[in-house]
Structures are given as C-alpha cells and as structure tokens.
MITORTOR-340641 format. One record per residue: residue number from 1; residue in one letter; y, x, z of N, C-alpha, C, O in turn. Coordinates in steps of 0.1 Angstrom, whole numbers. Layout:
// residues N
(NUM; 'A'; (Y; X; Z); (Y; X; Z); (Y; X; Z); (Y; X; Z))
...
***
This chain:
// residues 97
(1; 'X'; (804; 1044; 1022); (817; 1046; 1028); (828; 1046; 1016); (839; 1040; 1018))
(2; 'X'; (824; 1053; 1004); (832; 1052; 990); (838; 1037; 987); (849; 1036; 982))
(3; 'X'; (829; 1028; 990); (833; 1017; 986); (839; 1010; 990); (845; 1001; 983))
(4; 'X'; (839; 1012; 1009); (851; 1005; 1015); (865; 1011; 1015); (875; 1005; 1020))
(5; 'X'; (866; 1023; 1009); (878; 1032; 1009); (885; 1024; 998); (896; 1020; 1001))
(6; 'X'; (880; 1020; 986); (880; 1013; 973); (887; 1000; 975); (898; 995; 974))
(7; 'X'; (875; 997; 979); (884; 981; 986); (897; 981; 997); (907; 973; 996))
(8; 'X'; (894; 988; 1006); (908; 994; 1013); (917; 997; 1009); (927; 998; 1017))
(9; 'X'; (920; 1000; 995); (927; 1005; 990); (937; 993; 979); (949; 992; 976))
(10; 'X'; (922; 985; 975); (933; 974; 970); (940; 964; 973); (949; 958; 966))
(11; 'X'; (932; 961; 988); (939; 957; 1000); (950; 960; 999); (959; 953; 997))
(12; 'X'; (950; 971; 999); (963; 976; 1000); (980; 974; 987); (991; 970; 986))
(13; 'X'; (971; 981; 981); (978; 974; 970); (981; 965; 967); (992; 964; 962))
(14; 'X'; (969; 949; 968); (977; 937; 971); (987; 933; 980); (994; 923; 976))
(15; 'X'; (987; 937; 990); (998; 935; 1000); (1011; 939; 995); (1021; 934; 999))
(16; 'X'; (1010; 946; 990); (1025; 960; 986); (1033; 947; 976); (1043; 942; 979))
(17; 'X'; (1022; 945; 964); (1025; 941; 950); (1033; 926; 962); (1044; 927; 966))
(18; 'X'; (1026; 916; 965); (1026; 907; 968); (1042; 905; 977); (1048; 895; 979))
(19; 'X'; (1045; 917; 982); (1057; 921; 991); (1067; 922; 980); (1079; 918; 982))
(20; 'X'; (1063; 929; 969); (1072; 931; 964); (1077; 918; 953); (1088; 916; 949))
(21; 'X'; (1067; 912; 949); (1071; 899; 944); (1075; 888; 949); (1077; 878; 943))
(22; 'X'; (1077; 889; 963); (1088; 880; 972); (1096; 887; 969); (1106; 880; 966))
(23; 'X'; (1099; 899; 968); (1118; 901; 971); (1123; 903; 957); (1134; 903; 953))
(24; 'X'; (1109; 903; 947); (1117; 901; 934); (1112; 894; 924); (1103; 900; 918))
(25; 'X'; (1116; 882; 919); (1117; 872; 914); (1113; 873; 896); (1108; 863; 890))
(26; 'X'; (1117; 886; 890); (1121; 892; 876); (1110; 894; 877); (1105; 887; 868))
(27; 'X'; (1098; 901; 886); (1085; 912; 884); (1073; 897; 888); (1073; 890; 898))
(28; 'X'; (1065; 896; 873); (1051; 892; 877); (1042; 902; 885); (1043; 914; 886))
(29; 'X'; (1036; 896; 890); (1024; 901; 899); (1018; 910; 892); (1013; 918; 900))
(30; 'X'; (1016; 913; 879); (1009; 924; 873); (1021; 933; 876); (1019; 942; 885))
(31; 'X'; (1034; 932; 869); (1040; 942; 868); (1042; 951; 887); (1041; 962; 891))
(32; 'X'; (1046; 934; 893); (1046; 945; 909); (1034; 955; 909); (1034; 968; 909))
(33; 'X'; (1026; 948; 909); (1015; 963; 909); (1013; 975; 904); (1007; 985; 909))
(34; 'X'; (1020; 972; 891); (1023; 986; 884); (1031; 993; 891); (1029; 1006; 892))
(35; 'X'; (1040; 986; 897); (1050; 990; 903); (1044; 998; 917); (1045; 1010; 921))
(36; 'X'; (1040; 992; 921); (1031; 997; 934); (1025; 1013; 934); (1028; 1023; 940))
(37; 'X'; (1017; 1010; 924); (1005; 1024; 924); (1014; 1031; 916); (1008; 1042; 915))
(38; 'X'; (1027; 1032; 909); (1032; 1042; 904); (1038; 1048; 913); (1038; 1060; 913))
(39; 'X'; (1045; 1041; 925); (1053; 1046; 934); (1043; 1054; 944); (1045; 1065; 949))
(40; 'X'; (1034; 1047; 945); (1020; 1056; 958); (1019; 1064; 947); (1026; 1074; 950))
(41; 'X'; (1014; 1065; 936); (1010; 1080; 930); (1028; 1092; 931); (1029; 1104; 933))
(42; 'X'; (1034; 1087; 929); (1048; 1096; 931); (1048; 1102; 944); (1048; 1113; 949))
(43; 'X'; (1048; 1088; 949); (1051; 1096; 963); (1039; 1110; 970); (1039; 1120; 975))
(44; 'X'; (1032; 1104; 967); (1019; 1116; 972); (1016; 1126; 959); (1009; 1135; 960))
(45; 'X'; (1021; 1124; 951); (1020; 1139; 938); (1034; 1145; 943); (1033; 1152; 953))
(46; 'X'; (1042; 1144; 940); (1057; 1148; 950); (1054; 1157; 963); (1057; 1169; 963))
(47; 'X'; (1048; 1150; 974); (1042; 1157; 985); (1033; 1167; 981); (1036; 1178; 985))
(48; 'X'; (1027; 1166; 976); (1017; 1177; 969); (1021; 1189; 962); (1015; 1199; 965))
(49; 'X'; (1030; 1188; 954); (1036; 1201; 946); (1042; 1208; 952); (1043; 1220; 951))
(50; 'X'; (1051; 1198; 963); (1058; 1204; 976); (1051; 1213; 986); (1058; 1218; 994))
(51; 'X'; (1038; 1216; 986); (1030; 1220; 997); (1027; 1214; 1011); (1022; 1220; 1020))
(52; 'X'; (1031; 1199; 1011); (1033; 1195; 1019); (1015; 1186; 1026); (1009; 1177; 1020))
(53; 'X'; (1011; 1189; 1035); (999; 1189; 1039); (995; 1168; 1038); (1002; 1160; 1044))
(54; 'X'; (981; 1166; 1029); (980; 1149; 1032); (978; 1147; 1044); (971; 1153; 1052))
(55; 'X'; (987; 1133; 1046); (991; 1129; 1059); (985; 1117; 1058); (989; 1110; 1067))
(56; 'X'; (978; 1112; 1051); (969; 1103; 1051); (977; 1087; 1043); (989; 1087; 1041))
(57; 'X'; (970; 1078; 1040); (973; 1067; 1035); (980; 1056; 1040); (986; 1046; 1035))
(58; 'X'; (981; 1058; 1052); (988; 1052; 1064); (1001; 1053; 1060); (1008; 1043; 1060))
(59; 'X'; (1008; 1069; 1057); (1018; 1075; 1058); (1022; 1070; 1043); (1034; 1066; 1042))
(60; 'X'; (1017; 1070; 1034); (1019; 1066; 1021); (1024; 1050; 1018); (1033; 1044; 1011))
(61; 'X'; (1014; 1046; 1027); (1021; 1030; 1027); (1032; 1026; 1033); (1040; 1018; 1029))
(62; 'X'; (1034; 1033; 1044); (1049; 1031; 1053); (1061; 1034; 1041); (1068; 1025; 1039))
(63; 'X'; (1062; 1046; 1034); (1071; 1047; 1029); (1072; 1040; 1013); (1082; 1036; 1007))
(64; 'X'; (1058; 1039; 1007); (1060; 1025; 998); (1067; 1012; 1001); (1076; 1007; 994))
(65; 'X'; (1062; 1006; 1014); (1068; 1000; 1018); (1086; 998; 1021); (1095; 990; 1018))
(66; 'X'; (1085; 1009; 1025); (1105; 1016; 1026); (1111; 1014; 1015); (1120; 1007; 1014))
(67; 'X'; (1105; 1022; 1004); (1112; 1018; 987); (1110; 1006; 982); (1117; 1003; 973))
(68; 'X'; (1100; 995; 986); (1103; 982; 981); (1108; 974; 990); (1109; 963; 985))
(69; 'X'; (1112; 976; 1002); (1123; 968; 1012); (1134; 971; 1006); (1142; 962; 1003))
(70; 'X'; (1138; 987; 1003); (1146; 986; 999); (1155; 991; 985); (1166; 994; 981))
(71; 'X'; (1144; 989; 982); (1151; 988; 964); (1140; 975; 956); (1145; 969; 947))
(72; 'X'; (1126; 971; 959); (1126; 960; 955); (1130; 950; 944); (1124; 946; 934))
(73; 'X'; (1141; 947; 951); (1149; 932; 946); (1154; 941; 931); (1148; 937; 921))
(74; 'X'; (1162; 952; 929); (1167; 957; 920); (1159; 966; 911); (1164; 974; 902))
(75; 'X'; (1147; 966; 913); (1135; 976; 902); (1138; 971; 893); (1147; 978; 890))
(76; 'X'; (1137; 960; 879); (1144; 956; 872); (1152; 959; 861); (1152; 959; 849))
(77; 'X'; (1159; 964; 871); (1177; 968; 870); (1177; 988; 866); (1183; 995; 858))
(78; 'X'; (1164; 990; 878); (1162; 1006; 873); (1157; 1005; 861); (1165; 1011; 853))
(79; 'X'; (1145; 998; 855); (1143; 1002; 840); (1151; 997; 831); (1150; 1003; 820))
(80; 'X'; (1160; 987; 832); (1169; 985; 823); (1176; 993; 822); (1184; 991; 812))
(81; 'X'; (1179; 1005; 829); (1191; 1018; 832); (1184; 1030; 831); (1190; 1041; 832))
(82; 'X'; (1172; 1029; 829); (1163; 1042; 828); (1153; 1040; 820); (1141; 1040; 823))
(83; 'X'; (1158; 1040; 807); (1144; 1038; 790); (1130; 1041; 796); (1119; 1034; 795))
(84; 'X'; (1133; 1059; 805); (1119; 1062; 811); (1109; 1056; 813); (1098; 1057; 808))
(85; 'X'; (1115; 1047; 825); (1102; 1035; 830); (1100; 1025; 825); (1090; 1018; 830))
(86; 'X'; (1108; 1021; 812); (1105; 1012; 805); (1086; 1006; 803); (1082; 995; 804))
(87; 'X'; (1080; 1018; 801); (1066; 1013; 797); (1055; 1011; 809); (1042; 1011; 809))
(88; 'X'; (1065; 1010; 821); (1060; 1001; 833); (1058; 991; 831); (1048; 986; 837))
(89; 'X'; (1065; 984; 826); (1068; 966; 826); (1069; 966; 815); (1079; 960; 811))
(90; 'X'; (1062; 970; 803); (1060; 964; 789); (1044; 962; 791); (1041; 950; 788))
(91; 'X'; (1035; 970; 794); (1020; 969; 793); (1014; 966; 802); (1006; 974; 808))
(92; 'X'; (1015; 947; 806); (1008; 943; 820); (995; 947; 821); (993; 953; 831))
(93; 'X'; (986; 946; 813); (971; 952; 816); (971; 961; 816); (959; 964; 813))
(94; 'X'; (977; 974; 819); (975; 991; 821); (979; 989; 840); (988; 984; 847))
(95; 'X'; (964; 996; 842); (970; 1001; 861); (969; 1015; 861); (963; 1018; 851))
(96; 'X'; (972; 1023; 867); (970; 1035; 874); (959; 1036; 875); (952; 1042; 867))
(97; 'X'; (953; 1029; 891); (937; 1031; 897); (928; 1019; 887); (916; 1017; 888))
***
C-alpha cells in the first residue's frame, strides 16, 4: 500500500510542477517542482502548528493548485523580492520528498 501512496504522490507532484510550468515560462521543470513540494510542505506544516486536524491530500492539492493559478506566472518575481527563497531556484537537484 506504501508504495502506491509514493507513487500517488508523485503523480501528483508531476501534475502541479507541469501546471505550473505552463503558466510560467522563467521556472524549468526542476525548479516548478521545487516549487511544488515546498508549497505542499507549507501549506500542511502551517495547518499543523495551527492545530488544525489533516484533511487529507486531496485538500492539499486543491489549494496548491489555488496558489499556482494564482500566483504562478509571478513566483519568479517573489524570489527576486524575497533573498529568502532565493535557494529554491539556485539548487535544481535538491527536492524536498
């Protein structure tokens, strides 16, 4: 069962990355993906500290989805304005999972 969760998962993550490199032109496919699993790990560590009960992966993806509809095109634009994230899109071979 571990293993289809695994693969389910990068399913998933390909679809996200792949969504998000249509709406933005600036981000290689590596970097969308960084982009991807940092925003799913935020959003569900966020929920978490909050006390907020897991609502499953379903719920995680709907709203990844939401932040690359709509901010997407201009991710970019956030690390050029935020040093922070800078070492998202410097180190294509580093993933999260």
């Amino acid at each position: 069962m571990e293993t289809i969760e695994v693969i389910d998962m990068e399913d998933i993550f390909e679809r996200l990355a792949n969504r998000l490199c249509d709406m933005n032109n600036e981000l290689s496919m590596t970097q969308a993906r960084i982009w991807v699993e940092y925003l799913w790990e935020d959003f569900e560590t966020t929920r978490a500290k909050a006390g907020r009960e897991y609502e499953g992966k379903e719920v995680t993806e709907r709203i990844v989805t939401q932040w690359i509809n709509s901010y997407g095109p201009r991710l970019h634009d956030f690390v050029s304005n935020n040093p922070r994230y800078e070492h998202l899109l410097q180190d294509e071979d580093r993933r999260l999972h």
